[in-house]
N, C-alpha and C positions, 0 to 999 in steps of 0.2 A: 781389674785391680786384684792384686793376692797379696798375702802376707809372707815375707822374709822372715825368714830366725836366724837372728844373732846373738852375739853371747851379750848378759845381763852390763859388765862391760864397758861396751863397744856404745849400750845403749844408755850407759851413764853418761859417756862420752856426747853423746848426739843429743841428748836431754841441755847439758852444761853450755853444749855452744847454741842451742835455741833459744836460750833462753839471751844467751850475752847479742845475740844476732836478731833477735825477735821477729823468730820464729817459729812455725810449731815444729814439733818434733817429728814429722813427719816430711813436712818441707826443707828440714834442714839434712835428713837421710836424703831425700831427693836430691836437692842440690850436689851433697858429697857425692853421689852415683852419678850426677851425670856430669861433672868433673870430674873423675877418676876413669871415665870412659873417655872424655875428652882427651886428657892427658894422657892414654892408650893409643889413641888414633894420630896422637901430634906430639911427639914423642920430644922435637926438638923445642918443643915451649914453652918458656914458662907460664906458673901462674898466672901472672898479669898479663902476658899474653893473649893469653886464652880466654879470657872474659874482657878483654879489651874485644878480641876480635867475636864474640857474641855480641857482646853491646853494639859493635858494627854492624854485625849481620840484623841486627832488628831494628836496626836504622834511630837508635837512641842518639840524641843531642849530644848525652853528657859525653858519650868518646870521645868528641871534639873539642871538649876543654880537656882530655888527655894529654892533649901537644903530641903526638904520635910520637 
């Protein structure tokens, strides 16, 4: 584990939507990084895409009421 520095900010930002998302402010920096590397590597995807086809990849039910 290490720590990242970001501007004061970025981390009001990450604060505002943990809290509306519930969760903490460290899980919700995680989340944004590993969507934002997603959407790096899958360039042609969208959002919902992209955590559709995670939910798939971890064999979650609920993609299946997605209606693909």
């Amino acid at each position: 584990m290490g720590i990242v520095k970001i501007s004061d900010e970025l981390h009001e930002e990450i604060r505002k939507s943990s809290n509306v998302m519930s969760r903490s402010i460290n899980s919700q920096a995680e989340f944004w990084i590993k969507l934002g590397m997603l959407a790096e590597l899958n360039p042609t995807l969208t959002y919902h895409e992209i955590i559709k086809k995670q939910l798939l990849k971890e064999k979650l039910t609920i993609a299946e009421l997605l209606h693909e």
